[in-house]
Structure formats: structure tokens, C-alpha cells
C-alpha positions in Angstrom: -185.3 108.5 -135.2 -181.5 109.7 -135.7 -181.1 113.5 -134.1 -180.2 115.6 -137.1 -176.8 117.0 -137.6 -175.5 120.1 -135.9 -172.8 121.6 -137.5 -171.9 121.9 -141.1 -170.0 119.4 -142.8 -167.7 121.1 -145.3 -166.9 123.5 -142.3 -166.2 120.3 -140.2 -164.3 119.0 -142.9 -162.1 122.0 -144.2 -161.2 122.4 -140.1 -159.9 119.1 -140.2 -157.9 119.6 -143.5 -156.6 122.8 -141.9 -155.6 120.8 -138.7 -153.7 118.0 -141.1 -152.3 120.1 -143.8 -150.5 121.6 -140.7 -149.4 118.8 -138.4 -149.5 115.7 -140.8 -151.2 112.6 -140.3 -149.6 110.8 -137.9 -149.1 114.0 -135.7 -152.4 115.3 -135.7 -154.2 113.5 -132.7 -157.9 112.9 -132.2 -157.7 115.2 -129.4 -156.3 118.0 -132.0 -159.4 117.2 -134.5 -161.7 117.7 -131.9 -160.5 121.6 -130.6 -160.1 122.4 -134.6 -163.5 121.0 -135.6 -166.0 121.6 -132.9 -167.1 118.3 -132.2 -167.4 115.2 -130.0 -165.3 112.1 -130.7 -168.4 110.4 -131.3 -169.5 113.0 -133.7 -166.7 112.8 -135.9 -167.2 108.9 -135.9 -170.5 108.9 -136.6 -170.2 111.6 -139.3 -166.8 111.0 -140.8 -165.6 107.6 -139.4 -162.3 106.9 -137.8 -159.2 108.6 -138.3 -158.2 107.6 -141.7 -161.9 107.5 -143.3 -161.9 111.6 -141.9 -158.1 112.3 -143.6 -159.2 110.5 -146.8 -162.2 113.0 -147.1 -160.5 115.9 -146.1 -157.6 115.0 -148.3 -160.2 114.1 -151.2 -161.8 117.6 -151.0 -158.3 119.6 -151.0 -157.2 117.6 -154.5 -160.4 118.4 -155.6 -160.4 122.3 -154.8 -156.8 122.5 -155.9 -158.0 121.2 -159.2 -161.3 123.3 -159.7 -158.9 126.1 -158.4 -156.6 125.3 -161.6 -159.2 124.6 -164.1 -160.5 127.8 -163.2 -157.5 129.4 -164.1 -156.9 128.4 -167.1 -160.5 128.5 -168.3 -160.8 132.7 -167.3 -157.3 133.2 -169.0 -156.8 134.5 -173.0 -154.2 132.1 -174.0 -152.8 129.2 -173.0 -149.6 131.3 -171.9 -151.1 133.8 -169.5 -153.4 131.1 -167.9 -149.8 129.1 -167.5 -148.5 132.4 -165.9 -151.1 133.0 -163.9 -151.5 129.2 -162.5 -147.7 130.0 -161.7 -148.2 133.4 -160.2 -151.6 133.0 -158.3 -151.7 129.2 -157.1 -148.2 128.3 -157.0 -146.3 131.5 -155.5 -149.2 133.7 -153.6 -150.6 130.8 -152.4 -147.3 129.0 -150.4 -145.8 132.3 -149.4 -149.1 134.1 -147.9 -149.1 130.9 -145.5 -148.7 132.0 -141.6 -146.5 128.9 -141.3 -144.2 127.3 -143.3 -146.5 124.1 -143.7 -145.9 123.3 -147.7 -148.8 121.7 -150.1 -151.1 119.8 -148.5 -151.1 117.4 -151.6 -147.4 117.0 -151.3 -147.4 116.4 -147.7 -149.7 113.4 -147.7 -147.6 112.2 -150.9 -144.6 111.9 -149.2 -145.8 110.9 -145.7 -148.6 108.6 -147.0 -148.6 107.5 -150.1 -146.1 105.4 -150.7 -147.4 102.8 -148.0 -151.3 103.6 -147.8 -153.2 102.5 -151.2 -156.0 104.4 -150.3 -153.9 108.1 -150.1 -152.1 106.8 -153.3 -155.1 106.3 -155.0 -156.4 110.1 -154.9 -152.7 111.1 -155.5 -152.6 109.4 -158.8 -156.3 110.5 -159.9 -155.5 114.1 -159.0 -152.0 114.0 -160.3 -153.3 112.3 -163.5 -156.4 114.9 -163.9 -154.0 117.8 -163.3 -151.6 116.4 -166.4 -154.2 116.1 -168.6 -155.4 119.5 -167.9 -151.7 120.7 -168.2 -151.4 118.5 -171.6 -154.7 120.1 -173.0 -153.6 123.9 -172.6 -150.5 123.2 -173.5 -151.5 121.0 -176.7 -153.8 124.5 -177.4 -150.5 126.8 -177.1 -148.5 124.5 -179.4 -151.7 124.8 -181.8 -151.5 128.5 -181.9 -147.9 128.3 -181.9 -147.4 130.1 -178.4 -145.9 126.9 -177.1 -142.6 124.8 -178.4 -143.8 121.7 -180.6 -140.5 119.7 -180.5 -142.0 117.9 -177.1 -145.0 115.7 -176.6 -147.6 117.8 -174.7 -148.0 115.0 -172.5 -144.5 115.1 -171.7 -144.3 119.0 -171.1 -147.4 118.5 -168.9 -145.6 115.8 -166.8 -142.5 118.4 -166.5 -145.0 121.7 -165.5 -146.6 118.6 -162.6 -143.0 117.7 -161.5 -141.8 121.1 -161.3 -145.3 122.6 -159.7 -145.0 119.6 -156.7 -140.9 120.6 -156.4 -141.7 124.0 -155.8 -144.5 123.2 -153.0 -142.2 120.9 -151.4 -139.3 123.3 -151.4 -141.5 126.3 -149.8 -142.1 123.9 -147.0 -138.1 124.4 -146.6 -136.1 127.6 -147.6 -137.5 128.8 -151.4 -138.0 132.9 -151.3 -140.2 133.9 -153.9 -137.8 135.1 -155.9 -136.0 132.3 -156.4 -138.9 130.5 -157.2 -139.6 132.9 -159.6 -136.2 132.7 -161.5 -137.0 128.9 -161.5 -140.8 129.6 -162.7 -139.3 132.0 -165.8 -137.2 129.3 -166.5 -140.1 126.7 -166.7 -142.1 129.2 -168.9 -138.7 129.9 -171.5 -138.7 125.7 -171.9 -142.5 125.7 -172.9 -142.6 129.0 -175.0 -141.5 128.5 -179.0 
């Protein structure tokens, strides 16, 4: 009879996110999982599986709280332009400059380190980049609707824009961006979506 489980799985797993959001994969050692989650080597195998089967999860559950995060947004604002705002205010600015260290978007980091070469990252980049443009396309095909929002574009097309720009802006925090100049570049964004 297997012993049951000691600790808590989505604390497990969010102290490992944690632990590669701010070292990357390669960087982030075994040794360093082990100090951030609690547990045994052999725990994390037997729970999680090696290495890569813990990143995947851990980087499956971020892309999956970052969209719920958005959804949310959007879904508790009035109109399609203040949940735009706010997405831009609350996850995109508070979010990257109330960091202790200058570590960047988890979803961006494993993009650029990972996916490109590991079919198994790429994969939950594409489905959460693709979910995040279709929410972006459906709010902003509701603003064009009530005429808040320029109709000259596609809405897919502005959606793809508001994705590119969202994972610039995470990538540049992980640099030099102040918040004000990302906010000059954010009013920018919202002037090109507005009629």
C-alpha cells in the first residue's frame, strides 16, 4: 500500500514555478528544487517525474493562471476599453514592476530559452498564446461592435498586435523599461485600438 502524500501539490508546484521563473531552466538545479519545494529527490520523482515532466507542469499551471488572471479581467470590466486598460494597468505594469527581482514573464522566459528547441514547451506556448488572442480578438471584436474600438483592422489582427506588444513589454522589464515608459508605449497601444 503506497504511503499517502505529505505535502500539498499546488504548493509544491507553485515553489518550483517560483524557483524557475527566477533562475531559468537550465540554471535551476535539482538541488535548488529541493530547498524551494520541501522535498526529497525522490519525492519530486515520484510525484512530478524528472526535471522536465516538473517544469512542464509548473510551466502549464503559470499559462493557465495568467490566462484565468486575464479572462477575469476582462469579464469584471464595463466595456471592452476599460477591461483593455485595466489588463494593461493591473497584469502588465503592477505585476513586472512589484517584482523583488528583475526576473521578466515567466511565459516569456521559457519562450525564449525553450521553445524554440523543446516541442513539448512550444506546445503550451502556442495553446496559451493562441487562447490569449482569441480572448483579445473577442473583446476587441465587442469594442468595434459598440464602436469603442477602430474597425479599419481585423480583430484578429489587432489581437495579434495587443499579444506581441503585451510579451515585448514583459521581456523588456526583465531589462531596463520604468513604468513610465511603458506607460507612454501602453497609451500608444490603446490610441491604435480606440476609433
Amino acid at each position: 500500500m503506497a504511503r499517502p502524500r505529505e505535502f500539498d501539490m499546488d504548493e509544491a508546484l507553485d515553489a518550483a514555478m517560483e524557483t524557475f521563473w527566477t533562475h531559468g531552466y537550465k540554471a535551476t538545479s535539482m538541488t535548488d528544487l529541493t530547498k524551494a519545494m520541501g522535498l526529497k529527490k525522490g519525492s519530486i520523482y515520484q510525484a512530478f517525474g524528472d526535471k522536465h515532466s516538473l517544469f512542464l507542469k509548473a510551466f502549464q499551471r503559470y499559462t493557465n493562471n495568467f490566462y484565468k488572471a486575464v479572462k477575469d479581467v476582462f469579464a469584471e470590466s464595463p466595456s471592452p476599453t476599460a477591461g483593455m486598460e485595466r489588463f494593461i494597468e493591473e497584469l502588465l505594469f503592477d505585476a513586472a514592476t512589484d517584482q523583488k527581482i528583475c526576473r521578466g514573464c515567466f511565459f516569456v522566459n521559457a519562450l525564449v530559452e525553450l521553445a524554440s528547441h523543446d516541442p513539448d514547451v512550444g506546445q503550451i506556448v502556442k495553446g496559451g498564446r493562441e487562447a490569449l488572442e482569441t480572448l483579445f480578438e473577442s473583446v476587441i471584436k465587442e469594442g468595434q461592435d459598440l464602436g469603442e474600438f477602430d474597425k479599419s483592422h481585423k480583430a484578429s489582427e489587432m489581437a495579434a498586435t495587443v499579444s506581441i506588444f503585451m510579451y515585448g513589454i514583459m521581456a523588456d522589464y526583465k531589462s531596463s523599461t520604468c513604468k513610465d515608459r511603458a506607460a507612454r508605449l501602453a497609451s500608444h497601444m490603446m490610441e491604435t485600438l480606440k476609433a
